[in-house]
N, C-alpha and C positions, 0 to 999 in steps of 0.2 A: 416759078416752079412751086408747085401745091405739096407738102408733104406729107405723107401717111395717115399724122394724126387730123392735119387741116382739112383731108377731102373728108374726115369722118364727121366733123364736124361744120363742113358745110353742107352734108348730105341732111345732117341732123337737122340743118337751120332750116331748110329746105323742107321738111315736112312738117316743123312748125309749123310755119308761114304756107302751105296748105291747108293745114288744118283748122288753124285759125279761118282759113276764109273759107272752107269747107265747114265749117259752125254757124258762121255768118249767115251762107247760103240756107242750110238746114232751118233756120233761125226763122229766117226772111220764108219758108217755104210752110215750115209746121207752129211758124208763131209757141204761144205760152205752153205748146204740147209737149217742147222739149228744155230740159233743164242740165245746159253746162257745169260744172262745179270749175270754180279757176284751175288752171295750169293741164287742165284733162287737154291729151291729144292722141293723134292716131296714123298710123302711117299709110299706104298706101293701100287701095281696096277697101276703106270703109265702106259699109253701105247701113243706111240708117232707112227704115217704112214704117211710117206713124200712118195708119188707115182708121176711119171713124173717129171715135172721141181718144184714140190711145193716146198715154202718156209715159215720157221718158225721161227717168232723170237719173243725172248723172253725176258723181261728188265730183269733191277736190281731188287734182292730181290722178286721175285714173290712167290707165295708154293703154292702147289696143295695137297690136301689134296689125301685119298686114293681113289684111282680104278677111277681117272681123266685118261679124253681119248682127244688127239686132234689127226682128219685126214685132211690131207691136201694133197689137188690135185693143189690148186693155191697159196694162200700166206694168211696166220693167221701169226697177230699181236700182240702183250700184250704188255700194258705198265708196266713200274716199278712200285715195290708196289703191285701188284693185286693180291688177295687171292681167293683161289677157294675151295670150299666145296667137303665136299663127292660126287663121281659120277658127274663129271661134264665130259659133251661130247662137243666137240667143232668137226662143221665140213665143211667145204667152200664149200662140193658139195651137190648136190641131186641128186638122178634117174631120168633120163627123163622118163616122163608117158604119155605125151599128144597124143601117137599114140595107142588108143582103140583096133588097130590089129596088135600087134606088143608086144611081150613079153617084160615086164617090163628090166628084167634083158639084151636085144638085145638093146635098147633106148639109153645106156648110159650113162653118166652125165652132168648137168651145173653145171658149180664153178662161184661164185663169190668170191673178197677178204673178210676173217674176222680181222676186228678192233676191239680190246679189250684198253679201256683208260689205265691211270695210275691212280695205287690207287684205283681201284675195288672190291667191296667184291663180290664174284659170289657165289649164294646158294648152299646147297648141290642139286642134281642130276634135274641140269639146262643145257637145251639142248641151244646152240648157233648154230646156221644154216648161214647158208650163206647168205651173205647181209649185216649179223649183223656188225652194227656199234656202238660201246657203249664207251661213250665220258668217259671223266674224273670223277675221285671220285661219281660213281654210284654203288649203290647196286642192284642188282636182287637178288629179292626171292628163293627160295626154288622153285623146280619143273615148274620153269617158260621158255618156249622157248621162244626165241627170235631171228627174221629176217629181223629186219628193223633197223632203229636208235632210237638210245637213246639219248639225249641231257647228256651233262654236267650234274652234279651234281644230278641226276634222280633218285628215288626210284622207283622198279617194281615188282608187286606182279600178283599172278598167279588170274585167277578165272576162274571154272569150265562153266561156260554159254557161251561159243564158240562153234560155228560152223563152219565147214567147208563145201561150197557149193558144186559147180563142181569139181570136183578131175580132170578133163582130160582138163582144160580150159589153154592158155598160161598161166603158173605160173611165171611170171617176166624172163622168158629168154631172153628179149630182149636185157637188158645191160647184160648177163651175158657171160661169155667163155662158149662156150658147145664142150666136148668131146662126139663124135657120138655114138660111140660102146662100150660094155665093153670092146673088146677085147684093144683098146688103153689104157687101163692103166696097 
């Protein structure tokens, strides 16, 4: 007979010892692109895409909670310590859109680098986009994207009164990498 606290703790061991060999894999798959920190794990639903030259790294003791996603075309960072909620997406590129006659999906992508501090609580199903920079021991909310900087020490919450103006305006790719076509990745 299993008791309450044992099946918690065998559920735990249990995605240890996935994860662990779910690193492995990754490991064996994207070679020197990705970068473990000890004791970092992750529960179920990870999904990790290193495309082109991107790179991943990742400190000491991180966890992602279930059905986290990072994609990388150019280089995401996290420091040690940093906890990630359900559903979290992390991603360095975007589609290019700013040609009105030119099929979205033909455009391409800009990447910029993502910076994740040490010691970050990241809410559950919080979008991180490219640009983002989030300094040390900051918490983001719940359902909050973010693509600009966070100072140090920062609390961020979401709220619903945003808008977005021009959709086809230069969106910051001036400092970014732009890959031209889909067909390059």
């Amino acid at each position: 007979m299993i008791l309450e606290g044992e099946g918690v703790l065998i559920l735990k061991l249990k995605y240890h010892i996935v994860s662990i060999l779910k690193q492995f894999g990754y490991r064996l798959l994207y070679g020197k692109r990705i970068s473990w920190g000890v004791g970092t794990t992750f529960r179920s639903g990870f999904h990790l895409m290193i495309e082109r030259q991107g790179q991943v790294r990742i400190g000491d003791h991180c966890f992602f909670n279930h059905d986290c996603s990072i994609n990388c075309l150019d280089q995401v960072e996290i420091g040690a310590g940093t906890i990630f909620g359900e559903g979290v997406r992390i991603y360095d590129h975007n589609h290019r859109f700013s040609d009105a006659t030119a099929p979205i999906k033909e455009q391409g992508y800009v990447t910029s680098p993502v910076q994740i501090g040490n010691h970050c609580w990241i809410g559950s199903n919080v979008v991180i986009l490219r640009r983002a920079r989030i300094g040390d021991h900051c918490v983001i909310g719940a359902g909050c994207v973010v693509n600009g900087i966070v100072a140090d020490n920062t609390i961020v919450s979401s709220t619903q009164n945003e808008t977005i103006s021009n959709c086809r305006k230069d969106y910051g790719e001036s400092d970014a990498k732009i890959i031209r076509n889909h067909g390059d990745v």
